[in-house]
C-alpha positions in Angstrom: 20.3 -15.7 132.2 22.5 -17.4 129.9 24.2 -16.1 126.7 22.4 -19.1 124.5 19.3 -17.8 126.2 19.7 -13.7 125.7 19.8 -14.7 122.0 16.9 -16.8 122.2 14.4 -13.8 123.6 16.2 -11.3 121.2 15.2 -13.8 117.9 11.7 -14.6 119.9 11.4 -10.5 120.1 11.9 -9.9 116.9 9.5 -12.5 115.6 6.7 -10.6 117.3 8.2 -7.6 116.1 7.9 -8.6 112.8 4.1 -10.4 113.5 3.1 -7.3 114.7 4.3 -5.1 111.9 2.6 -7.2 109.5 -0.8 -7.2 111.4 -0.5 -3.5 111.5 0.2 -3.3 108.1 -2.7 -5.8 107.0 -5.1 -3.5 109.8 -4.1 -0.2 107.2 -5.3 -2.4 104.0 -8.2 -3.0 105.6 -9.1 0.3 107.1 -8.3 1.6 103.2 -10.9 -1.0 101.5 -13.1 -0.2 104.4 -13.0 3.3 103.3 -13.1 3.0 99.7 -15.6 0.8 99.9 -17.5 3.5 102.1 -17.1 6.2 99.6 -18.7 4.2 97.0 -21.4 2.7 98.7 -22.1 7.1 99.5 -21.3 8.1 95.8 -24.3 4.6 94.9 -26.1 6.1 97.6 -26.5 9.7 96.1 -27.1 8.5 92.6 -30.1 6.5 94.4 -31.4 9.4 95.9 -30.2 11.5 92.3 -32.9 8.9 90.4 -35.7 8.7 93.6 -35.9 12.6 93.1 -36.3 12.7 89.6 -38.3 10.4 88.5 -40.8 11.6 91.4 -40.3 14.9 89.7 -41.2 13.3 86.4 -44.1 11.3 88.1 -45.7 14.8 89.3 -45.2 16.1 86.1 -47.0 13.7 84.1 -49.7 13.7 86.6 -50.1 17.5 86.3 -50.0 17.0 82.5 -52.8 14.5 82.7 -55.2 16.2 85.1 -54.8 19.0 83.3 -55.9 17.9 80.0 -58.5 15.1 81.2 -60.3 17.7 84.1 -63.2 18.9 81.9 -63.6 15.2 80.7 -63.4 13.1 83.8 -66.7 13.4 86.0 -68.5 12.6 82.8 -67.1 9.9 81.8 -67.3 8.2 85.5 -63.4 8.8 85.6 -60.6 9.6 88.0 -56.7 9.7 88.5 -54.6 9.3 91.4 -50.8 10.8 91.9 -49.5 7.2 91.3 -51.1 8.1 87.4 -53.4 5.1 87.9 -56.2 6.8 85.6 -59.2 4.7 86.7 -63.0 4.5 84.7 -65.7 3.4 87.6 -69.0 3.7 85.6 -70.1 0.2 85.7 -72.6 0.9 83.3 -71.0 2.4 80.4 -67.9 -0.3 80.4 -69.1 -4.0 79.9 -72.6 -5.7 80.0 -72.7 -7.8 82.9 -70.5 -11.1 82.6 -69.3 -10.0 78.7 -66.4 -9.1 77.5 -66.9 -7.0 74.6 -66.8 -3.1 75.1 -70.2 -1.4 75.4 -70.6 1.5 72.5 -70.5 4.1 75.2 -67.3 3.3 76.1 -66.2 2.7 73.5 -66.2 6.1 72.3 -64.7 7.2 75.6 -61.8 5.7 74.8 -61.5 6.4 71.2 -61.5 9.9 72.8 -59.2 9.6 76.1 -56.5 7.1 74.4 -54.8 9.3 71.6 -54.6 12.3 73.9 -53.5 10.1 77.2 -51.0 8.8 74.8 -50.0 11.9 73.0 -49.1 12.7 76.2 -47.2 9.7 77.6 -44.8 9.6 74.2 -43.6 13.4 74.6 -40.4 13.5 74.6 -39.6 13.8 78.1 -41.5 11.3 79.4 -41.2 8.5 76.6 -37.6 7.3 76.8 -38.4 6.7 81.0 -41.7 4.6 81.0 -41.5 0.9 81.2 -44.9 0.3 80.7 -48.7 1.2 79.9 -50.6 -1.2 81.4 -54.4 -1.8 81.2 -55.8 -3.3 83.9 -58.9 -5.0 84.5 -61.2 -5.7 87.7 -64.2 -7.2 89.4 -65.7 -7.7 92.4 -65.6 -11.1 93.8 -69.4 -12.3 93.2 -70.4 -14.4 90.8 -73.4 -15.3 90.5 -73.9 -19.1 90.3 -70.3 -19.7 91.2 -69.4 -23.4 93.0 -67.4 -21.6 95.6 -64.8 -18.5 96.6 -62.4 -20.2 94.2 -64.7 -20.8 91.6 -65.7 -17.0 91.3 -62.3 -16.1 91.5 -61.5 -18.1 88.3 -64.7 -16.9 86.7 -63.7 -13.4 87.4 -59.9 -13.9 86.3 -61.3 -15.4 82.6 -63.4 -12.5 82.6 -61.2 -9.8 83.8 -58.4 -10.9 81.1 -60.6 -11.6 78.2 -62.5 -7.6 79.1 -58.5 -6.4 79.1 -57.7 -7.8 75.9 -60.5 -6.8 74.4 -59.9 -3.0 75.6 -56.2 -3.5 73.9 -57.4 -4.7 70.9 -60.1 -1.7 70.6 -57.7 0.9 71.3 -54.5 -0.3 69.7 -56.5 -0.1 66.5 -57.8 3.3 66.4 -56.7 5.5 63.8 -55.0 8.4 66.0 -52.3 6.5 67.8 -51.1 4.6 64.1 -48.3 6.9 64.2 -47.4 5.2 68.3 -48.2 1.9 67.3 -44.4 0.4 67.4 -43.9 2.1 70.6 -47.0 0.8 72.0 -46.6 -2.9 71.1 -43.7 -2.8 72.8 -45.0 -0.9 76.1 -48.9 -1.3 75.9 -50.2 -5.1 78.5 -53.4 -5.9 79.5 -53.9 -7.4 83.0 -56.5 -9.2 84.4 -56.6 -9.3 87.7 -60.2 -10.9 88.6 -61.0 -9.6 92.2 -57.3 -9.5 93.5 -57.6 -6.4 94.6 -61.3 -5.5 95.4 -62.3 -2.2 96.6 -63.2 -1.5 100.2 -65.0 1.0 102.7 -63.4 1.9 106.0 -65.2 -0.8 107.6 -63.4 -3.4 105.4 -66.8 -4.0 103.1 -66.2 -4.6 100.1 -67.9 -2.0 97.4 -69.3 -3.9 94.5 -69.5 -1.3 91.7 -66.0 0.8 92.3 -64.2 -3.3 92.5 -65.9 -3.4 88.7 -63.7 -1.0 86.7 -60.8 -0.6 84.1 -57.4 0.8 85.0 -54.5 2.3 82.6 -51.4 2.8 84.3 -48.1 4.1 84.0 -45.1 2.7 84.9 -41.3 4.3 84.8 -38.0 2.4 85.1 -37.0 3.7 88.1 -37.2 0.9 90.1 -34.7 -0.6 87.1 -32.3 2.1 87.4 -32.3 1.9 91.1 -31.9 -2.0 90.5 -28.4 -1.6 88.3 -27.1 0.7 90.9 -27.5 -2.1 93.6 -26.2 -4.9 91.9 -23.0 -2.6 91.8 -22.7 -2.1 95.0 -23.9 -5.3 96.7 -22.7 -8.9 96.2 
């Protein structure tokens, strides 16, 4: 080997020298933002986990609350509440006539009675600032009598089901004991009809007639919103 050609493989030698210096070096930047990303996507992890645990903590409290003040009241008024706080009335015949919207007088006065307290509740001040929304929710089974088809009862029931909903908002946003709540509720309270979406069934998959008729209120927190921010931090 040449002189000319020793020089050449010494400049070719350090060219690779150099190439691989800088790929080692580019291999450390990335391990770093590998690793700082990983920290943060932990830290967004635990502060998912942080708000999963206590807004289920809040959710069994509220619950607890509820059952507690509602237990001497519930089997008569054809009432009961689930650990999702769905507090559901089932007693077909105290609610609407059949196909009307207006609220029967029976429960009519069942409400003037539950709503103050269920919202008395609700607005204390460690539940308040973390619900979303109060929604009242209204449903049906899917028969209608005299109905054109599936479809047609559907829409029957979803004109129903909304106009029974509003009229349940309107009655209780009204009464006297909740005047002091109403700002709060006019910007929490919604009324949902939800015709025979979500009919209620047996094990066998039959449908039950009477427990798909009834009126839901439910509770929802901003969890799922909280969680929601986090994310959008930590994904592109």
């Amino acid at each position: 080997m040449n002189e000319n050609e020793l020089e050449q493989l010494k400049e070719q030698e350090g060219h690779w020298v150099a190439v691989s210096d800088l790929m080692a070096g580019l291999m450390m930047v990335f391990m770093l933002i590998s690793i700082v990303f990983m920290i943060n996507v932990e830290q967004e992890r635990d502060k998912i986990r942080d708000v999963a645990i206590l807004y289920d903590h809040l959710r069994v409290q509220l619950y607890e609350d509820l059952k507690s003040e509602f237990a001497d009241d519930m089997q008569r008024w054809g009432a009961e509440l689930d650990k999702d706080l769905t507090f559901r009335f089932n007693n077909t015949e105290v609610l609407f006539d059949k196909g009307a919207a207006d609220l029967k007088p029976e429960f009519q006065s069942i409400l003037a009675d539950f709503f103050p307290r269920y919202i008395g509740i609700i607005t204390r001040e460690k539940y308040r600032d973390d619900i979303l929304e109060v929604r009242i929710e209204g449903h049906t089974s899917s028969a209608w009598y005299g109905a054109l088809s599936d479809d047609d009862a559907y829409i029957r029931n979803m004109d129903l089901s909304q106009k029974r909903t509003r009229s349940a908002l309107g009655f209780v946003l009204e009464l006297p004991d909740v005047s002091g709540n109403k700002d709060w509720l006019k910007s929490h309270l919604t009324a949902n009809g939800l015709s025979s979406a979500k009919v209620v069934r047996d094990d066998n998959g039959v449908e039950n007639d009477e427990r798909s008729r009834r009126v839901e209120f439910k509770v929802r927190t901003d969890a799922e919103g909280r969680i929601a921010t986090i994310l959008d931090r930590v994904l592109p």
